[in-house]
N, C-alpha and C positions, 0 to 999 in steps of 0.2 A: 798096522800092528805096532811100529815104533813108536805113533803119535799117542796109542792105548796107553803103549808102558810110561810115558813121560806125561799124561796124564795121570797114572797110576801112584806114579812116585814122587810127582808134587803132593799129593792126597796124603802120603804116609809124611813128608814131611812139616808141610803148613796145615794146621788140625783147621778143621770146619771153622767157619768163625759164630760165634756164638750171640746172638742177639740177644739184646739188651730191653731196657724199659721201654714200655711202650703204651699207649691207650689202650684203657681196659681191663690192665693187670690188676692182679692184687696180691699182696706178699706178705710173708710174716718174718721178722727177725725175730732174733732169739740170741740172749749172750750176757755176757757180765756188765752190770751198769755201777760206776762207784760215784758216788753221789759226796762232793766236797765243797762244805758251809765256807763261803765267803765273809760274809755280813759278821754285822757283831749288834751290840744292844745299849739302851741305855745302863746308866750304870746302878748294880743290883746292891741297893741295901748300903751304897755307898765301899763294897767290896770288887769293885770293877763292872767288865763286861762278862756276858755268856759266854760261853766257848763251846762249841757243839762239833761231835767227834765228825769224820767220815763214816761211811758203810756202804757194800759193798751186798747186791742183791740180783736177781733175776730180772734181767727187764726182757721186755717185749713190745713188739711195736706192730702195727697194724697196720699198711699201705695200700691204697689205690690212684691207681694212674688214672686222670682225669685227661690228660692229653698225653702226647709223649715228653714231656718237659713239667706239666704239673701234677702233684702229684697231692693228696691229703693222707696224713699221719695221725694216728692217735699213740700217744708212749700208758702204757702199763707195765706194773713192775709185781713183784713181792715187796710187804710190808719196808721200806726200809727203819732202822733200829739204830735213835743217836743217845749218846751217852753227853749230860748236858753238866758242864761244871763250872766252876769259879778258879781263877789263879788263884786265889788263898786258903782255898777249900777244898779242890781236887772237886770230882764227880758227885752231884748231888741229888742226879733225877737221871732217870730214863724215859723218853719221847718216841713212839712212834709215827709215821705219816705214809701217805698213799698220794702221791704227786701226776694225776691224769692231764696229761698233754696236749691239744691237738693243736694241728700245725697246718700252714701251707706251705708246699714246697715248690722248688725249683730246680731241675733238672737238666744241667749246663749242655749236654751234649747228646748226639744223635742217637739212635737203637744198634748204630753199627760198631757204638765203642763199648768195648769191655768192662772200662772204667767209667763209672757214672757217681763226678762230683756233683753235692748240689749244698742246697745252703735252705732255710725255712724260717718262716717267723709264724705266731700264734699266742695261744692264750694257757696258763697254766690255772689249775683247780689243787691247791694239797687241803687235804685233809688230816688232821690228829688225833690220835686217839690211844689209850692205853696206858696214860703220862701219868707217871708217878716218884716220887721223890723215895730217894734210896736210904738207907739208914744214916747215912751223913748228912742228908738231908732234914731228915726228920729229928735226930738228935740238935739241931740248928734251930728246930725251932717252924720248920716248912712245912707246911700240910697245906692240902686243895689246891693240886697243880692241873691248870686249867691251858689251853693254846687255843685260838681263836685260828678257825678255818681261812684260809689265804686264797684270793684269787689275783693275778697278775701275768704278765709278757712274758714269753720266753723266744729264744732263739736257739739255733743249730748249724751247725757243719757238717757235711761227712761224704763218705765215698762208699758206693758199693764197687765190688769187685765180682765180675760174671762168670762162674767156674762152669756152669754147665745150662742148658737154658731151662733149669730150674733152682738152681744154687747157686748163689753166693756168698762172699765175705760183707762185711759190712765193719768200718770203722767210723764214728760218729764224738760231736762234743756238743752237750748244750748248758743254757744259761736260762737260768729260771728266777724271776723275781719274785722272791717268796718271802712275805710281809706276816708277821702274827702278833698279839698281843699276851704276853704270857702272866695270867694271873695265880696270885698264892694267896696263901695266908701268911704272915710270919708274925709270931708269937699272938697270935690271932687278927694282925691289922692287916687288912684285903691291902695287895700291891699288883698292881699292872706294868710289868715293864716291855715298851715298845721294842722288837726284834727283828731285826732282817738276819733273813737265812743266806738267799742270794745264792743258792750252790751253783757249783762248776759239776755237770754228769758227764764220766767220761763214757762211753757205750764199745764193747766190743764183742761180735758177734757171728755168727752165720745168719741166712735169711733162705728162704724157699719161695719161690713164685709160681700160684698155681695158675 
């Protein structure tokens, strides 16, 4: 009867332990992705480089556990939405993109830990669409804005955190090399100027594991 109760009351004090990643799984995050341009451009018109804002959109990411350590990722988002300018001109276009991800991952430590750092590398696809030059733009002299699709590397960090053995937190960073060729008109002479985006996504989220 004593040994019931001090097993009883270890139970109320140390909670179940919570199993982690494992083969087999598959999980969804869910959370805020802010997506922040590194790179810069050649220089436009002789008026400098691009400057290409942040934004901030829905990402989601799709997992399954190939072993209990590796793991394949694909990132999807909502459209993100950059506001594209000149230092001498302020804001002159707005640029939409859809930056599909997949990854392989790596999953440092065992199913018995709560916290599950890991780290990934893979292949980025962005795509653009919707680009158009804003009244400043167009006043300038800019029409027929054009962004040539990107494929290249990307990389990741991040940790999940196991609240229950179908939820948890999720904090993530990755790096995408993202390359395009942005064509115009100005004052009708076709221009291509070479651009790296480069963004920093920082990802923060919850995730569910069915």
């Amino acid at each position: 009867m004593k040994a019931r109760k001090i097993v009883l009351a270890m139970a109320l004090v140390f909670p179940a332990i919570v199993s982690a990643h494992q083969a087999g799984d598959f999980f969804i995050r869910g959370g805020a992705a802010l997506v922040r341009p590194t790179g810069n451009s050649d220089n436009v018109l002789g008026l400098g480089s691009f400057n290409v804002s942040n934004n901030t959109q829905l990402g989601l990411t799709f997992t399954y556990m190939a072993t209990d350590h590796i793991g394949v990722e694909l990132l999807a988002a909502t459209p993100f939405r950059h506001k594209v300018g000149l230092r001498s001109t302020g804001n002159i276009a707005t640029v939409h993109q859809l930056p599909p991800t997949l990854m392989a991952q790596y999953y440092f430590l065992d199913n018995s830990s709560a916290f599950q750092p890991y780290v990934g590398a893979g292949i980025n696809y962005t795509t653009f669409f919707d680009n158009k030059f804003n009244d400043t733009g167009r006043q300038a002299g800019l029409t027929d804005l054009r962004l040539k699709d990107s494929w290249g590397y990307a990389a990741q960090a991040g940790v999940d955190y196991q609240l229950t053995d179908h939820w948890m937190l999720n904090a993530s960073v990755w790096y995408m090399d993202i390359k395009t060729k942005v064509r115009f008109k100005a004052a009708g002479e076709s221009q291509s100027i070479d651009t790296k985006i480069n963004p920093v996504v920082f990802f923060l989220g919850a995730g569910y594991r069915f």
